[in-house]
Each structure stands twice: as C-alpha cells, then as structure tokens.
C-alpha positions as CSV (number, residue, x, y, z in Angstrom):
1,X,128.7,129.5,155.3
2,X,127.1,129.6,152.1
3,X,127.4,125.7,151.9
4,X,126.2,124.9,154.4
5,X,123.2,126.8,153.8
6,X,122.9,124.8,150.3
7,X,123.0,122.0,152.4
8,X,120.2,122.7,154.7
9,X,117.9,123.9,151.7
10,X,118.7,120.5,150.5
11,X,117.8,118.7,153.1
12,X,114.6,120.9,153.4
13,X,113.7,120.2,150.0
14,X,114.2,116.2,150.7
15,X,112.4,116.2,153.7
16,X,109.4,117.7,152.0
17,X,109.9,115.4,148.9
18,X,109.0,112.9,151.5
19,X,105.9,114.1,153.1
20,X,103.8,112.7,150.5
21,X,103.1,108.8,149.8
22,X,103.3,107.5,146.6
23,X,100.0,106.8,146.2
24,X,96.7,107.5,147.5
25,X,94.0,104.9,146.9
26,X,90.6,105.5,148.1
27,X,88.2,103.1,148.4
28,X,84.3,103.5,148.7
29,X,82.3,100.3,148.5
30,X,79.3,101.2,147.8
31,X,76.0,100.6,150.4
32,X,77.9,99.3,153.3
33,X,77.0,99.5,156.6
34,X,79.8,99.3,159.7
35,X,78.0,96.8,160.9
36,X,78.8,94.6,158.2
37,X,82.3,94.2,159.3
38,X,81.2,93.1,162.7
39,X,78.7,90.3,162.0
40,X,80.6,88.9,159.4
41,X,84.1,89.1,161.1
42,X,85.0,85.5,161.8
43,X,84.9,84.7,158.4
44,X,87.3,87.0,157.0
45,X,90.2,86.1,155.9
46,X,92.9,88.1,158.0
47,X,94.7,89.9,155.4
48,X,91.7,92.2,154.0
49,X,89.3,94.1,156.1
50,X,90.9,92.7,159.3
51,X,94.5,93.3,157.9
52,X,93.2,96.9,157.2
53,X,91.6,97.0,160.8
54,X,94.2,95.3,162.8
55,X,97.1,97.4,161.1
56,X,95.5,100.7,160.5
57,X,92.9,103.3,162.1
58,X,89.4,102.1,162.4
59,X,86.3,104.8,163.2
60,X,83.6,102.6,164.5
61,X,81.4,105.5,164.4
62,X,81.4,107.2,161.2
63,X,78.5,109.1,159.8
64,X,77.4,110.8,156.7
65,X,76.1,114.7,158.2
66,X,73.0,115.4,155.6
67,X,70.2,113.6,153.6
68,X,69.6,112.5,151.0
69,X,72.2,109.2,151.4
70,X,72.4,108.6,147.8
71,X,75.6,107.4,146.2
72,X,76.4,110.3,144.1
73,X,76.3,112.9,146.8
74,X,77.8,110.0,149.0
75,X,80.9,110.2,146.9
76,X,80.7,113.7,145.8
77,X,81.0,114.6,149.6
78,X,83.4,112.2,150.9
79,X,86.1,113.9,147.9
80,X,84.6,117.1,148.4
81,X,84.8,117.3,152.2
82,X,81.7,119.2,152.5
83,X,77.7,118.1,151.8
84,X,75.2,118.8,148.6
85,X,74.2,122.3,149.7
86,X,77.5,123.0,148.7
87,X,78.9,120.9,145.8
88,X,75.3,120.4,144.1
89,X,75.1,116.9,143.8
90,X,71.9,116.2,145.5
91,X,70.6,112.9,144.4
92,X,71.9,110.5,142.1
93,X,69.2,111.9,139.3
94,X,66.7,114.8,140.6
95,X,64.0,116.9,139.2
96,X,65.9,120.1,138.9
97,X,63.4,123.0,140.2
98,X,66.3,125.6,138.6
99,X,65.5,123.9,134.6
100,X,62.3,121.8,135.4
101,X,64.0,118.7,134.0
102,X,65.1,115.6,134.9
103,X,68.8,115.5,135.8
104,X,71.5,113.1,135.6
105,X,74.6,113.7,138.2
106,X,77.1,113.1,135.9
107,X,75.1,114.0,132.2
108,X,76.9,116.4,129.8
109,X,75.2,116.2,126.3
110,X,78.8,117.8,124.7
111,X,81.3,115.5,125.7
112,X,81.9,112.6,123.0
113,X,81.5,108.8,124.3
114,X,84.9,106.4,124.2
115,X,84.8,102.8,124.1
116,X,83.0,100.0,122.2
117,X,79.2,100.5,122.3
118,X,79.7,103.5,124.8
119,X,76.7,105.2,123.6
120,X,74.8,107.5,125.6
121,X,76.4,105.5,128.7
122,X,79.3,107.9,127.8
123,X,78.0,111.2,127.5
124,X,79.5,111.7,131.2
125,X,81.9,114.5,132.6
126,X,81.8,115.9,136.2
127,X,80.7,119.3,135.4
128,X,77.4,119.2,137.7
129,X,79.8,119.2,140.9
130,X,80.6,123.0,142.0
131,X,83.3,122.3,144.6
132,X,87.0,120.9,144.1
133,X,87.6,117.4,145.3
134,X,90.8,116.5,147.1
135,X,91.8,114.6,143.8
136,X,91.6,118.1,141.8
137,X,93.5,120.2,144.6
138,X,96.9,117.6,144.5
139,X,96.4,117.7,140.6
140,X,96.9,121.2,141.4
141,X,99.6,120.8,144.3
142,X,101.9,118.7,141.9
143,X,101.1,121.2,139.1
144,X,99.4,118.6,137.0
145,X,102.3,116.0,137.6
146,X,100.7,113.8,139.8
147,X,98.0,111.7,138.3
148,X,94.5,111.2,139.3
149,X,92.1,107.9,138.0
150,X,89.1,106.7,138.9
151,X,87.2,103.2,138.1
152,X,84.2,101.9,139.3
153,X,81.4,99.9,137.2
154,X,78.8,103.1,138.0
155,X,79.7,105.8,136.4
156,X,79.0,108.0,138.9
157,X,81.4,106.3,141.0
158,X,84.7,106.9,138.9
159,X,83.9,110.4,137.7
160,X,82.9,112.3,140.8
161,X,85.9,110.8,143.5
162,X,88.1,112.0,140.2
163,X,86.7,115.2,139.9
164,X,87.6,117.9,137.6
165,X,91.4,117.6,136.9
166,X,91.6,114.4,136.6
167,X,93.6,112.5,133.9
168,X,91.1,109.7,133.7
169,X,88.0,108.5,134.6
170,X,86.8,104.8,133.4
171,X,83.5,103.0,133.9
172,X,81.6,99.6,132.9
173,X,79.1,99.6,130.0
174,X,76.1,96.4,129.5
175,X,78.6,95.7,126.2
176,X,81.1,94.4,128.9
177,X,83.7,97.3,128.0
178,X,85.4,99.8,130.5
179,X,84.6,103.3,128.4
180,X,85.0,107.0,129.3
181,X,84.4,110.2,127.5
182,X,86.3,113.0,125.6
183,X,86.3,114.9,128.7
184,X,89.5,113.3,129.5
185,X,90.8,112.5,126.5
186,X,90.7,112.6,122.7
187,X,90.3,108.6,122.7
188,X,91.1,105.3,125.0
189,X,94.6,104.3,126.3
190,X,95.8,101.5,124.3
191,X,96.3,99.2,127.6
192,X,92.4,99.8,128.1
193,X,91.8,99.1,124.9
194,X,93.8,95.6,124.9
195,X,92.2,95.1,128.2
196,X,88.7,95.7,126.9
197,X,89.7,93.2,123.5
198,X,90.1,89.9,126.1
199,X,86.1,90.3,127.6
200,X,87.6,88.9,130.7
201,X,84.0,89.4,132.4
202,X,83.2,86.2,130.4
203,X,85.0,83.9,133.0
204,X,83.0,84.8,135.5
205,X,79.8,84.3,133.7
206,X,80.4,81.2,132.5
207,X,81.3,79.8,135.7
208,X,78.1,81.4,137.4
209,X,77.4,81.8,141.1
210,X,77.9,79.4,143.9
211,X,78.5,79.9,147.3
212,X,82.2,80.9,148.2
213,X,82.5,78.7,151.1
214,X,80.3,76.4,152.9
215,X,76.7,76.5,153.9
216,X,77.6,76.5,157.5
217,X,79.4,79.5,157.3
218,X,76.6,81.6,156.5
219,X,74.8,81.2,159.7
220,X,74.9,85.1,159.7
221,X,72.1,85.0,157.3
222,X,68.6,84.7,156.3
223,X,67.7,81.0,154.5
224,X,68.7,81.0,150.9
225,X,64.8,80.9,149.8
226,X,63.9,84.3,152.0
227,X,60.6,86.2,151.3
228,X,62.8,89.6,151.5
229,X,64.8,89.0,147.8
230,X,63.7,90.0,144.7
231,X,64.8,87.8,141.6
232,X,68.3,88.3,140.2
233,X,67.3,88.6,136.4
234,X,63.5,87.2,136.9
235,X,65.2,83.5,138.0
236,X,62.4,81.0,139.5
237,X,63.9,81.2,143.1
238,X,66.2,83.5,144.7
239,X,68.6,80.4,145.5
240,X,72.3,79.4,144.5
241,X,73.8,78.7,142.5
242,X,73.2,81.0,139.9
243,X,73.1,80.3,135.8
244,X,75.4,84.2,134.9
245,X,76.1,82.7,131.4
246,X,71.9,82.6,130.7
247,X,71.3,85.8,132.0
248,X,74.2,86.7,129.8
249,X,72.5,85.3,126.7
250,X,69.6,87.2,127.5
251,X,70.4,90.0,128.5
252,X,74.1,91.6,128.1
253,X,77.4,91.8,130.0
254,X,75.7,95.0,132.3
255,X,74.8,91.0,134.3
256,X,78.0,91.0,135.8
257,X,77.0,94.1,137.8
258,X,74.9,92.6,140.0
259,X,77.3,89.8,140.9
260,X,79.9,90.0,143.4
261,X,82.3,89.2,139.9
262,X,81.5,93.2,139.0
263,X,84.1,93.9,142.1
264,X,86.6,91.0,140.7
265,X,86.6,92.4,137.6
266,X,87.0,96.0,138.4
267,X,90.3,94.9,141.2
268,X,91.7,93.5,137.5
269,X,91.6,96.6,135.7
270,X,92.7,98.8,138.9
271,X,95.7,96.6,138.6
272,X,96.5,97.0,135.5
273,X,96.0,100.9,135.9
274,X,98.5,101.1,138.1
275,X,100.8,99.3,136.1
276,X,100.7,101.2,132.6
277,X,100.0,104.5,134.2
278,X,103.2,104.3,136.5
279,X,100.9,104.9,139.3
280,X,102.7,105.2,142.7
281,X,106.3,105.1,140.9
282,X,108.2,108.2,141.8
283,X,108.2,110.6,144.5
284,X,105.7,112.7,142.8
285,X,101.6,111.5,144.9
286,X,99.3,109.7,142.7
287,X,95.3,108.9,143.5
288,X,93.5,106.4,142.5
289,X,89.8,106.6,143.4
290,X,88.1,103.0,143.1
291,X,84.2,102.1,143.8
292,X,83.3,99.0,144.4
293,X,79.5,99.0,143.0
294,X,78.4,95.3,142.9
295,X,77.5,95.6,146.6
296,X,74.9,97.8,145.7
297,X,73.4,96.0,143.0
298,X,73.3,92.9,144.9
299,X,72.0,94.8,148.3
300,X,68.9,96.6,147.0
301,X,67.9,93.2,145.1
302,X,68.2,91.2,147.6
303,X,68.4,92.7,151.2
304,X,71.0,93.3,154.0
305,X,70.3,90.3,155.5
306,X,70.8,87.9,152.6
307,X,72.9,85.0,151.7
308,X,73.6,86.6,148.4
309,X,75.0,89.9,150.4
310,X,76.8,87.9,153.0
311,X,78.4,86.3,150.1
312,X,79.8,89.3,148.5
313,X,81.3,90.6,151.1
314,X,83.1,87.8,152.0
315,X,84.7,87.4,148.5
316,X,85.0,91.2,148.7
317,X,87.2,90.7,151.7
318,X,89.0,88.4,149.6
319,X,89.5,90.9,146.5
320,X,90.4,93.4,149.1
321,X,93.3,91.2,150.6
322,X,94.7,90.4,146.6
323,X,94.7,93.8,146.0
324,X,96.8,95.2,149.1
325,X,99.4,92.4,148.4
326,X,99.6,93.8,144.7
327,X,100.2,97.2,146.2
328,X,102.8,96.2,148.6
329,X,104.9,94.4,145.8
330,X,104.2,97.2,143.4
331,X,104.5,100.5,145.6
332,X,105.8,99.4,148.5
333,X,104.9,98.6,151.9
334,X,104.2,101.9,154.0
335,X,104.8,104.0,150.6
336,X,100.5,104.2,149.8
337,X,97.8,105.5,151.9
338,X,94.5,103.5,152.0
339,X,91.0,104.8,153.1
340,X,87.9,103.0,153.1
341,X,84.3,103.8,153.4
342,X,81.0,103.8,151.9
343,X,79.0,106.4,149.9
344,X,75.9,105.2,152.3
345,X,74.7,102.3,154.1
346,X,71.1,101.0,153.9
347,X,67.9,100.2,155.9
348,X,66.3,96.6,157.4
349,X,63.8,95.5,154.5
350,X,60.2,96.8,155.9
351,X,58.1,94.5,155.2
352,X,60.4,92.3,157.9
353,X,60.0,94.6,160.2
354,X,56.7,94.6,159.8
355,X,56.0,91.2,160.2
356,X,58.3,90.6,163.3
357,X,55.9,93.4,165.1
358,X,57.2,97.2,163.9
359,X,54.4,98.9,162.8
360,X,56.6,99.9,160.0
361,X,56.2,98.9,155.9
362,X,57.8,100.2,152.6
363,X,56.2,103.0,150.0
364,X,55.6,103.2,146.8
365,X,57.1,107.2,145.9
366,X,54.5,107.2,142.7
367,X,52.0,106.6,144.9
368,X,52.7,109.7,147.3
369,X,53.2,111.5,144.3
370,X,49.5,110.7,142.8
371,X,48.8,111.2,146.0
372,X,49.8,114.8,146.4
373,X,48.2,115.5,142.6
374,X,45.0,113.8,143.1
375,X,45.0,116.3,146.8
376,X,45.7,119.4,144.6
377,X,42.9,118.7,142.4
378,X,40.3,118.2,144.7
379,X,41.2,121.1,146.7
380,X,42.3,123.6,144.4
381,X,40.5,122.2,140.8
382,X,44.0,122.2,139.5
383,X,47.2,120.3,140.0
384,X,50.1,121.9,141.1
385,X,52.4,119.5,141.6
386,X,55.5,119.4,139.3
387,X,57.1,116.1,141.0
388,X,57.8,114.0,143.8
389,X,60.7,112.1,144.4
390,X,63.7,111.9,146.6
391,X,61.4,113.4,149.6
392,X,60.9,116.6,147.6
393,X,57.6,118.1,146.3
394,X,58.1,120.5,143.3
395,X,55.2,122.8,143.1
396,X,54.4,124.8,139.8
397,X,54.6,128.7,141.1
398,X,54.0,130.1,138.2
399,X,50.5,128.1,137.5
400,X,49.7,128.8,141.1
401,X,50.1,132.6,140.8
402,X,48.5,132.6,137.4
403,X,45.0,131.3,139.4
404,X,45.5,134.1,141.6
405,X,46.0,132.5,144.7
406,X,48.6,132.9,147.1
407,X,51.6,130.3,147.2
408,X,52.4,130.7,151.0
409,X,48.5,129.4,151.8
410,X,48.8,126.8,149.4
411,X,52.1,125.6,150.2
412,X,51.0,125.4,153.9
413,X,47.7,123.8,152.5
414,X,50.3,120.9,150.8
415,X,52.4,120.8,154.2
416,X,49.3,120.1,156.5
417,X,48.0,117.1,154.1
418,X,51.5,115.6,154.3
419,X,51.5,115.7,158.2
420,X,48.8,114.0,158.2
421,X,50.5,110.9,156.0
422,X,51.2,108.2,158.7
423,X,55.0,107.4,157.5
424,X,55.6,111.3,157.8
425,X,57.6,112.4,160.7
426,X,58.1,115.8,159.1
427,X,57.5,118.3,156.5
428,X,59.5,121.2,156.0
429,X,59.3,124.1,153.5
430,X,62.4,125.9,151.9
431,X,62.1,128.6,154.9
432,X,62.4,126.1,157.4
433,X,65.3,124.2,155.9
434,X,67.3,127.8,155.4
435,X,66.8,129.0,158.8
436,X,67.9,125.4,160.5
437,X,70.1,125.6,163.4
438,X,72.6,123.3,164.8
439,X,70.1,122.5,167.9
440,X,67.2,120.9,165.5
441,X,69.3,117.5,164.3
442,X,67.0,116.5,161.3
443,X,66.3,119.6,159.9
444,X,70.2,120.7,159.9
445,X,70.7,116.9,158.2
446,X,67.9,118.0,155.6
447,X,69.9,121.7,154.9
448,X,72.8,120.4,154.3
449,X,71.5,118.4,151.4
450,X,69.6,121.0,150.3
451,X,70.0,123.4,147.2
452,X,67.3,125.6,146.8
453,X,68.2,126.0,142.9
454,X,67.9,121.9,142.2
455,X,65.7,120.7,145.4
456,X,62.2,121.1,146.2
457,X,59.7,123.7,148.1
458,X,59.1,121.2,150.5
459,X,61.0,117.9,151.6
460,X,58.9,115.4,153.6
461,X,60.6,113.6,156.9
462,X,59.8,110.2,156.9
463,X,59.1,108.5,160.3
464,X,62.0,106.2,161.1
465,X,61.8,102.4,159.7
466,X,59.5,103.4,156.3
467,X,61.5,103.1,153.1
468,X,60.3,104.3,149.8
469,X,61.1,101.1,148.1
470,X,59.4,97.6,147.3
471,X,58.6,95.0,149.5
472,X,61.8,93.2,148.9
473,X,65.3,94.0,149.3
474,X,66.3,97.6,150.8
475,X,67.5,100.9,150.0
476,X,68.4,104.1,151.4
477,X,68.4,107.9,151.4
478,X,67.1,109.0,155.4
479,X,69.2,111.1,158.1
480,X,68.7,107.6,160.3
481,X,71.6,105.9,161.6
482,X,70.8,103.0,159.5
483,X,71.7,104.9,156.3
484,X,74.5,107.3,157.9
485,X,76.6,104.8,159.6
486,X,79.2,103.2,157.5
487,X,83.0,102.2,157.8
488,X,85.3,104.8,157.9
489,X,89.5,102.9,157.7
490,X,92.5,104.6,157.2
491,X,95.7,102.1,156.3
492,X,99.2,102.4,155.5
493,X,101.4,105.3,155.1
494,X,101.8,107.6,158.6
495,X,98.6,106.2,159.6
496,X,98.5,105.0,163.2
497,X,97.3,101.6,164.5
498,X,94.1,102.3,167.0
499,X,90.5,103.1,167.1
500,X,87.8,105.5,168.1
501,X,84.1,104.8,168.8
502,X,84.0,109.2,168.9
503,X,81.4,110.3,166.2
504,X,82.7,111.3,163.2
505,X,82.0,112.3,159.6
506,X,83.1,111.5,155.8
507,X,83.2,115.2,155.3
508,X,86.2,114.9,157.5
509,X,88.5,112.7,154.9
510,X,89.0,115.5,152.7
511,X,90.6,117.7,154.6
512,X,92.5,114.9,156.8
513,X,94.3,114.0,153.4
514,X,94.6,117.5,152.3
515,X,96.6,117.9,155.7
516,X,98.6,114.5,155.5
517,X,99.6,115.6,151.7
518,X,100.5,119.2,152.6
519,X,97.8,120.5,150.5
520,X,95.1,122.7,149.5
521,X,91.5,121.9,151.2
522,X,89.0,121.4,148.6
523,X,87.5,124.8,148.1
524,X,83.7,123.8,149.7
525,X,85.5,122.4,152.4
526,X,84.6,123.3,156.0
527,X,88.3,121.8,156.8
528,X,87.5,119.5,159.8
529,X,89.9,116.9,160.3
530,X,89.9,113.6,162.0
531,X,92.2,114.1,165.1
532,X,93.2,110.8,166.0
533,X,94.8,110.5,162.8
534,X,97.5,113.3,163.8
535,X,98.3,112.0,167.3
C-alpha cells in the first residue's frame, strides 16, 4: 500500500512540475493602438502578429480602466494587475503634492549606475511602485529559483514589468550601452558587457533609414511630406530616407531610439539574455519582461498616421516573427507563454482634426498653467498655484491659509474658471474623485489614477479630441477610447486559439498568469481574470 501511495505523490509532484511553462515572455510595445493591427494587416508577414493572432487568443477589445495613459503606470499596471491609486505610479514624472518636487518613476538617488557612461541615466531602482508585480510573486513562488529580466531602451520600461525581485533589469543609454544599476547587482554580467564592447547599434546607423518595402505598400498612410510630423533630429523634410549616421555624429547613440532599429537592437540583446541566463531551460518558470520603446519615439514625433509609423510596425512585425522562431528552437514549441499589449495607445493629431472640420486643436500645458497663475493673481493678488501638469493643479494650502482665506472657496473659485476653459469637459476636486462611483464612467477612470499623496487638488477633464501636445505628431494620457484601446494577445503555452470582441482590461493579465502559473496574485491585485483564457 505504501508504494503505491509513493507512487501517486510522485505522479502528483510531476504533474505539478508541469503546470508551469518554461518561460513567460511578456511583451508591451509601447503606444499602440488595436487598430494598428487591423489597418496594417495585409502587409504583415504571417508569422508575427498574424502568427500570434491566428494561433493564439486575441481580445479585440482591450482597455486600460483609469487615467492618466502614461507608459509608466501603463506598465506598472499591466504587471501589477491593479491601477495608480494603488501601486503609485501615476505619471511617467509628476509634481509630487506629498514632497513638493519633481519626481522621476523610477529615480533612486542611492543606488550606484552600471555600464559605460551610465551616469545619472542609472540612478534607477523600482522602489516608487507600492504593489508586487506578477514577476515578483513567481520570484517568490519558485523561492528565488526562477529568474525574472527585463529590457527595454526606456528605462521605465525594463525596471517596473521586473519589479522588485527581479534578478535583472537592463536599459539603453545615449552612449549606445545597455546599463542598469546596483540595485540588482554589484556590477554587469560579463555577456552584457561583451555585448555592449561590439556597439552593434552602429550597423543600423550607418545604414540609415529607407523604407522597408515599396512605396505602394504604404497606401495606409499619410504622404511622406505630411504637415502633422515634426523633424526627426531637426532634418529639412520629414521624408525618407533618413541620414542615422549624421544625426549620430551630432548627437549620440540615444539616435537610434527614435528609429524602428531601437526595437532591432533590443530583440538582439533579449536573445542573447535568454541564452547566457539559461532562460526557459529547466522545469523551473522564467520571465522575461521586454518593451519595445521605439514605437513611441517615432509616434509622438511624427503621428499615428505617418509613413514613418506605418514603417515601424511593419519591420516590428518582422522582429516579432524572428524572435518567436528563436524561441521555438530555443525553449520549445508550446513550452513559453507569450502576451502582448501596450502600456497606452494614442490620439489623431489635432490640428488634423481640426482642419478636416472638428472643432477640436492641441494645447500648450504651460500655457494653462500661466493661465491658472496669471487667474490667481488677479483675483486673489497672489498666486497660488504650485503646478500644472498631467491634468492636475497643485495649489499651495499652506500660502492660502496664511492670507487667511478659506481653501474650499478658493478651490471652488479655481474649479469655476476652469469650466469655463473651452477644451474642459470637467473639473473635479479631490472630494469628487474619492467619492466616485462605478455609475459616473470618467470620474471612476480619474480615481483610479489618482493618489491623493502624489496627485493634485483638482484634475481637469478634457473635452474629447484636445491633446495637450504640439501641433504635430500625437500623444496621449485621456480616459478616451483613443488612448485606452490597445492589443491585448495571449500565445503559446495552454493558451487557446479564438477571440473575443467582450471589453476587457490590462489589469486583468496579472491575475490570468498568476492563475495559469499556480501562483500568488500580486498583492494590489483586484484578481480579475480573463475568462476565455480558461475555457
């Protein structure tokens, strides 16, 4: 009897051994809208996105749940699994109302840069974020044996998806170098080290930027010459093909950035991650947490609906189909797990809009702010206003008690001028946002991005269609479907073939690996999964 009890705790134990891929990779590209992957479907190739569509699970309609859609709370949440009231990142850099400072995301002043020419690009750890991330609780899960790396050319991007446990984090400096800091360790791998020594980002820029296929194909676009792009690197004319090797000699290696090459070059050192950290090679789950940034460089500069953009994407889709065959010879077919999303997507240029007949245009946010101060002073002889950015007004209680007046009436007094603001939709004050319900859409959006310790006394609503940005290329950070809705594909590893147009959210990921691993939800989690992913 007692052997074949031995037996069946045996088999147990194997069965459980194989609950778990190999390796988790996620992937978050960074500004990408759904949509993307519908208007420029017939020229992908059909072993990247559409290999990952046609074989895996696709959610047409994703959503991020709060504002502001900035990348680092984009990424913070989709690891998280819950929003910036909870984990703290609330903007990618925000005046913080708890210090009255500027703050970086990922800033800490005691950690020690690594890399060549690291600098203060390397005084970076993730000790801003306040909840675990699904990469911390399998750290945990596989007491410490399973490993846990993240890459992306922002730093932001790497450290956050990595969160706290995690055995590395590596991002790209302007001296062409993948760094990190002495958060993670004491100095660099030797393999990224040797990498670093070849400055393979040179072969990129000295073959510069032409178009990856023919003219023809990009029929999906605006003409080359648009109105809407700004200047990659102050050139004449927004027009291919581009010079990278002068911008290089003018500038530095941080070029290759905004270049679709800052994705080609990243896929390179991801690959050789995996190979001299052993990632995916025993039954014990690995992550790896990769960003691909260069989208939104290239985006912002130059709009959603340029030739530039289109052009990335499709040698994305390229880079994307590479990098799944490396997997499948290195890990194994059906042995990883792949997701893909987006940290946020991004709005139509305005002043487009504007001139095909929406009564819409884009805002200057240090012009609302003088805006607000110049108002304080000529109603109150005094300004009040700390700072305005991300759609928050910081007002200085202290100096406004010290004149003896009362802050509610003066914070309403601030409130009724911004009403009055044509682009304003909205303005809510920290009362508002804290009692929100379910029932009121925006305002919910606004609370769960909201942290009463970092954010604002008031947070302005604008109407749909403005952006605070300049007259060319785009940008982000609203509730509106424009910046909420991006791709949400899972691939790979017990992951059914299908697809749901049901609305769903990236806070859902987290807890949808956590219950494909077995695991621990991250602790801010509100542990929501995606169903159709368990069917």
């Amino acid at each position: 009897m007692k052997k074949y009890i031995v037996i069946l705790i045996g088999m147990i134990g194997t069965l459980h051994a194989q609950e778990r891929p190999k390796l988790v990779v996620g992937i978050v590209v960074d500004q990408m809208r759904m949509e993307y992957l519908y208007r420029f479907h017939n020229d992908f190739t059909e072993t990247g996105f559409k290999r990952l569509m046609r074989q895996g699970y696709t959610f047409h309609n994703a959503h991020f749940n709060y504002m502001p859609t900035y990348t680092a709370p984009g990424h913070a949440s989709v690891y998280t699994g819950t929003t910036p009231s909870v984990h703290g990142i609330v903007s990618n850099e925000w005046f913080s109302r708890s210090t009255g400072k500027e703050r970086y995301c990922t800033d800490d002043a005691s950690v020690t840069p690594l890399g060549e020419g690291a600098g203060k690009e390397g005084l970076m750890s993730p000790k801003n974020l306040k909840a675990t991330t699904i990469t911390d609780e399998l750290r945990m899960a596989t007491q410490f044996q399973g490993k846990v790396i993240g890459l992306s050319i922002k730093d932001r991007g790497a450290i956050l998806p990595a969160g706290h446990f995690a055995n590395w984090a590596f991002w790209y400096n302007k001296s062409g170098q993948f760094i990190s800091s002495s958060f993670y360790g004491a100095q660099l791998p030797n393999w990224v080290t040797a990498f670093n020594a070849q400055k393979g980002y040179m072969k990129y820029l000295n073959e510069g930027w032409k178009l990856y296929k023919a003219p023809e194909v990009y029929n999906e676009s605006d003409p080359d010459d648009s109105p809407y792009e700004g200047k990659l690197y102050g050139v004449e004319k927004p027009v291919f093909p581009y010079d990278l090797k002068a911008m290089y000699e003018k500038n530095d290696a941080g070029v290759l950035r905004a270049t679709p090459f800052g994705n080609d070059y990243l896929a390179e050192f991801a690959k050789k991650a995996i190979e001299n950290e052993n990632l995916g090679k025993d039954a014990i789950t690995d992550i790896l947490a990769v960003r691909f940034s260069s989208t939104d460089n290239v985006g912002p500069l130059m709009g959603a609906r340029s030739m530039e953009l289109q052009d990335t994407y499709l040698r994305l889709d390229q880079t994307i189909s590479d990098f799944l065959d490396f997997l499948d010879k290195t890990v194994g077919k059906n042995q990883y797990l792949v997701f893909l999303t987006a940290d946020h997507a991004c709005a139509e240029n305005a002043v487009f809009l504007r001139n095909k007949q929406y009564a819409v245009t884009n805002l200057d946010y240090k012009a609302i702010g003088a805006g607000l101060k110049a108002f304080s002073q000529a109603t109150f002889g005094e300004n009040f206003v700390l700072n305005y950015s991300n759609f928050n007004v910081y007002l200085d209680e202290v100096k406004i008690r010290e004149k003896g007046l009362d802050y509610a009436v003066v914070e309403t007094q601030f409130m009724n001028y911004l009403r009055l603001q044509p682009h304003v939709k909205a303005v809510f004050n920290q009362q508002d946002i804290q009692g929100a319900c379910e029932g009121d859409y925006y305002k919910m959006m606004i609370a769960r991005g909201y942290d009463p310790r970092e954010n604002g006394q008031i947070v302005v609503l604008d109407e749909p269609g403005f952006i605070e940005y300049g007259p060319t290329g785009t940008s982000h950070g609203t509730p509106y479907a424009y910046d909420t809705h991006v791709p949400l594909l899972f691939f790979g590893w017990k992951i059914p073939q299908g697809q749901s147009y049901e609305k769903r959210y990236i806070t859902q990921i987290a807890p949808t690996l956590s219950q494909k691993l077995q695991i621990t939800f991250p602790n801010g989690s509100s542990c929501e999964v995606l169903p159709e992913l368990f069917r």
